[in-house]
Every structure is written in C-alpha cells, then in structure tokens.
N, C-alpha and C positions, 0 to 999 in steps of 0.2 A: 674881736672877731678875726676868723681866718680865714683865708682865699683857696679854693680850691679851682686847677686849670684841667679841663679833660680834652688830655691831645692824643687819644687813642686811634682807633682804625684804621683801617686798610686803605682810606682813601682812595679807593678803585674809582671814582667820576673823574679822578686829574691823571689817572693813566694815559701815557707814560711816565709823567713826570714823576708820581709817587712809588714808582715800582723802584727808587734806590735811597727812599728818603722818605721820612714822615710828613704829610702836608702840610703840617702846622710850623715848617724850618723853609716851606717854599718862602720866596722874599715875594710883600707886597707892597708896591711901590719900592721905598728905601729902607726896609727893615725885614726880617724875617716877621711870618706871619702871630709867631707866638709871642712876640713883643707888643702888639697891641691886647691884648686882656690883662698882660701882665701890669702894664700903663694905665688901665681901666684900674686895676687893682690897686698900684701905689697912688694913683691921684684921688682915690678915695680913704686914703690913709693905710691901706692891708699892706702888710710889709712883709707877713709872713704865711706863704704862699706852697702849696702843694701841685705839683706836676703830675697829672697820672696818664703815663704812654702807655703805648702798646710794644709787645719786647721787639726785639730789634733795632728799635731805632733811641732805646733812652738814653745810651754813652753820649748821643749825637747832643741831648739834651743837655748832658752834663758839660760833655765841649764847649757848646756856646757859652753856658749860663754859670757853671761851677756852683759855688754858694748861693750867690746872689748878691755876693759884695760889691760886684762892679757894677749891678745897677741899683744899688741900694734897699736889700730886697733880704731874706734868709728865706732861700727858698729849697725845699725837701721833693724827693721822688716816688715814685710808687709805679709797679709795673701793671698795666692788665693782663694777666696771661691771654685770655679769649675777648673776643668781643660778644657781649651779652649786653647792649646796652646801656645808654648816660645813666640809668638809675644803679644798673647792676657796678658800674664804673665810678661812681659817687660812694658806695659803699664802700669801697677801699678807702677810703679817707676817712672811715671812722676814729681809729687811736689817732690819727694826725689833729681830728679835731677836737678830741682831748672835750671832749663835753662843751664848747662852747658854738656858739651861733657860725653860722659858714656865707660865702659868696662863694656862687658856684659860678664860671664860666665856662662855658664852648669855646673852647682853644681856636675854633678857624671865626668866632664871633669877632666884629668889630665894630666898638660906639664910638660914634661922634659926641655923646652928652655926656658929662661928667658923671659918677654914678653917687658922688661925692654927699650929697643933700641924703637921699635913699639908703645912704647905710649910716648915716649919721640918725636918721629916724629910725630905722629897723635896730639899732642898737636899745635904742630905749621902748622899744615895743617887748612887753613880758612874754609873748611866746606866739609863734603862727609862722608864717611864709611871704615872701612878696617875687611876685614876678614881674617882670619890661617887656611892653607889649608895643607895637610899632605899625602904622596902616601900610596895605601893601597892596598893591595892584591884583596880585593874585594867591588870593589866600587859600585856593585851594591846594598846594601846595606845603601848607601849613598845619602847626596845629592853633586853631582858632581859639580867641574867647567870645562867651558869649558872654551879655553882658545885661543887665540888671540895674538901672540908676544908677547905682555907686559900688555895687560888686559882680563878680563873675559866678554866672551861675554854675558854669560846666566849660570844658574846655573839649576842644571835638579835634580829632589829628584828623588831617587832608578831609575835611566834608565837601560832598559834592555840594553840596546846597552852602553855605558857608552864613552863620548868623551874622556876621560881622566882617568887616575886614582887618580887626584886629590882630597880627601874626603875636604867636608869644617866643620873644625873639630868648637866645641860648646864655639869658643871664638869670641865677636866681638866687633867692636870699632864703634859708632855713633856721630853726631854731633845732637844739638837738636832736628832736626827736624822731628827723626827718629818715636816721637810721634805724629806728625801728620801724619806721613806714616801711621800706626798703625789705626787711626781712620778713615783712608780710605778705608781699607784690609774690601774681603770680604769672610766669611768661603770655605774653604776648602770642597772636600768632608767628610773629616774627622768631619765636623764643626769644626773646629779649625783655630786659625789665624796664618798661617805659616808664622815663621821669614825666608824663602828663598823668598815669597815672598817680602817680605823688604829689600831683600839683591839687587833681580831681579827690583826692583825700584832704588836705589844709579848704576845698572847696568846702568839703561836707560838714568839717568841724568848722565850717565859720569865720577861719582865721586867715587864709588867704587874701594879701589886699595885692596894687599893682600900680605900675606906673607907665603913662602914656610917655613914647621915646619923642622928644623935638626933633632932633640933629637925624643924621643918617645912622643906618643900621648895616652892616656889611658879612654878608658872607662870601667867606674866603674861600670854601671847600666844599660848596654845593655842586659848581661845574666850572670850566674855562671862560665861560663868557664872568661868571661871577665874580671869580678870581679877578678877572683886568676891570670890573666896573669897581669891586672894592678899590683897588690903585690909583684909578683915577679920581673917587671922593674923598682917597687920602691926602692925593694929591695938590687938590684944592683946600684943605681943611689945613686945621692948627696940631693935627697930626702927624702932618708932613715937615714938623721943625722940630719933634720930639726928637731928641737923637741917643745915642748906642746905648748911651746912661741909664735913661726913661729920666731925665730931669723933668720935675711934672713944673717949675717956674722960672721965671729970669733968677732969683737971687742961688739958688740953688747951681745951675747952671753955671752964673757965673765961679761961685764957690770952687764946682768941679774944675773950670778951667784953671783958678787961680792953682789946685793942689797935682793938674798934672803934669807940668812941668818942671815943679819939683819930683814927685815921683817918677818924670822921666831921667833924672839926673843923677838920682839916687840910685838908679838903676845900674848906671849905667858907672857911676863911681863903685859900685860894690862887685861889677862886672870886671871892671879893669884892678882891683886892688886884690881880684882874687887870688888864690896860690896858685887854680887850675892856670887862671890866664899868664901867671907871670911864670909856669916852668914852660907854656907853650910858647911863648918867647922867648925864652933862654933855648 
C-alpha cells in the first residue's frame, strides 16, 4: 500500500500566521504539523508516501523533508495548482499510486491510535473503502455518519440535525478504484469535489466498512484555538517523544543514535580532508 498526505490550501482560518507559509510547516507542540500523519503513516508500516501541496509553499516541503531518507520514508511531491477539493486533490495521486490500494490523510490531521491493525486488515480486504470515525461534542460541524448496526448508511457534511455524533475524521483507506470514483464526481456547490461524496459511493456499493478512533483526534488547521488544543494532547501523549526521525520504537531509535555520531564524524573528516578546505588554509 501507498500513503498519500493532502497539505494543500490557503489556510486562510490561521491568518496571519499562514500568509508566509503553508499550515501543515506550522509547528505543533515540538514538531512541524506535517510530521504527525507522516508518523501515522510509518508506524503503520507505509514507507512510501506522496505529499500533495498547494504551489508556493512545496520547495518549503522539499526543505524540511528532501527524500525521506532522514526519516526513514521515500517520500514524492505533487503540486495542486487550485484548490478544488480533498477529492479533486486525491486525484493527483493517481500514477503515484501505480494501481495499488492507498492511505489518504489530512495533512493538518492528528491520531493519537496507531492506524497499524487497520491497514494491516484493509490490506487483505479484496476491494472497498474504510474510514475513522471519532465522538465529538459538536458534530454539526462535521461530516457525520450515520449509522446502521454494523455499517453506515449515509454520511451527511455539517447536518443541522446530526444522526450521530460520530465525526468522520481526515483519514481514509481506498482500493483502486477510488480514481475512477473521482472522475465521476460532479462539483459541489462549493465547486469543489467532495471526498464524502466518494465515501457516500463505497456506501452505495456495500463496501465501505469504518473504525471507531479510542485515542484523541486532532485538528491542527481548523482554527487557533484548535491548533493549541492539538499541542497540548500532544503534549501529554506518546507523541510528544516521537522525535525529528519519526522513530516509530525504542530499538529503532536507539539504532539511529548509535549511526549518528558516526555519520557526524564522517562528516566532518571528509570536510576537513577536503581540497576546498585545505587551499582555504593555505
């Protein structure tokens, strides 16, 4: 399976702060905010991961992150020229995902639960959808599910009446064919191509199943108050010792400490054995 990250938009609700910077590079707590899905992504095993920004801000993406070697990752770019929507923004990942099944995440999303068990079963599921659904104080804010014994019947964005308070939080899982869903969809009034739409199609075929989130759910890019409550349940969580790597265990971690101090040294011998360095001495 492959990961795909959507850290598009304008981010106009974190104005000022977004107008020199993409909101998904804001830091929350001790990390920039595009480190947590990324973390969601390796600690479920996805290694190989697609970035899809909005233009201006993706060099910034390349800065931080380059390959993906330095947190253990091979990760690819894709730019959105407009904003048209997570569905219309998903569809640029089609050749990235090369025909196989995908994780999609909201770049400003952040889990507290491993996603680990969920893509290990959606791997061996022959074909459908799954999405993470989370209780929320105020779902009308939300897009809802409704809910049926053991599936969803419909999924409803911001109901004033709300069936549930089940919010269907910015992670999801698809099988192929989730792009020719996409080239079906027809704008919104928003003009936009809503990925509930897409959800409310795996509804109709059957195959949409879902899982209830334990841990905290965080949005980082909804507004300022959001932004510092994400921070603070990072701050309390086992998210707040992941560090620049995304080491997802102690053995791993330790690993990395044991090889940086050789590759600080290496560094730093091939620095001084240079030719630049030794005529700038002379």
């Amino acid at each position: 399976m492959r990961g795909i990250i959507l850290a598009g938009g304008t981010g106009s609700r974190l104005y000022p702060l977004t107008r020199v910077t993409n909101k998904h590079l804001l830091p929350v707590y001790n990390k920039p905010m595009i480190f947590y899905p990324l973390y969601a992504m390796k600690s479920a095993g996805i290694t190989n991961v697609l970035i899809v920004s909005g233009k201006g801000h993706s060099g910034s993406f390349l800065e931080l992150l380059g390959s993906g070697a330095n947190v253990g990752m091979k990760i690819s770019y894709e730019v959105q020229e407009e904003a048209g929507g997570i569905a219309q923004a998903l569809s640029l990942a089609e050749n990235f995902a090369n025909n196989e099944k995908v994780v999609v995440i909201l770049g400003d999303n952040i889990f507290e639960d491993s996603l680990k068990e969920a893509v290990d079963e959606f791997k061996s599921t022959p074909r459908g959808a799954r999405v993470f659904l989370k209780e929320v104080k105020n779902p009308q804010a939300y897009g809802v599910a409704d809910i049926d014994e053991k599936n969803i019947k419909n999924i409803i964005e911001k109901p004033k009446n709300p069936p549930s308070n089940l919010a269907v939080t910015g992670c999801y899982m698809y099988d192929p064919q989730v792009f020719d869903i996409i080239k079906g969809l027809k704008p919104s009034n928003r003009n936009e191509l809503e990925i509930t739409d897409v959800n409310n199609f795996y509804i109709e075929q059957g195959t949409l199943k879902y899982s209830v989130l334990n841990g905290f759910w965080g949005d980082g890019g909804e507004s300022f108050d959001s932004l510092m409550e994400a921070g603070t349940l990072i701050q309390n969580s086992h998210l707040a010792h992941v560090d620049e790597h995304l080491c997802v265990n102690e053995e791993e971690h330790a690993q990395r400490q044991d090889t940086e101090p050789d590759r600080e040294h290496n560094s730093l011998k091939n620095l001084f054995s240079s030719e630049a360095f030794a005529n700038k001495v002379k």
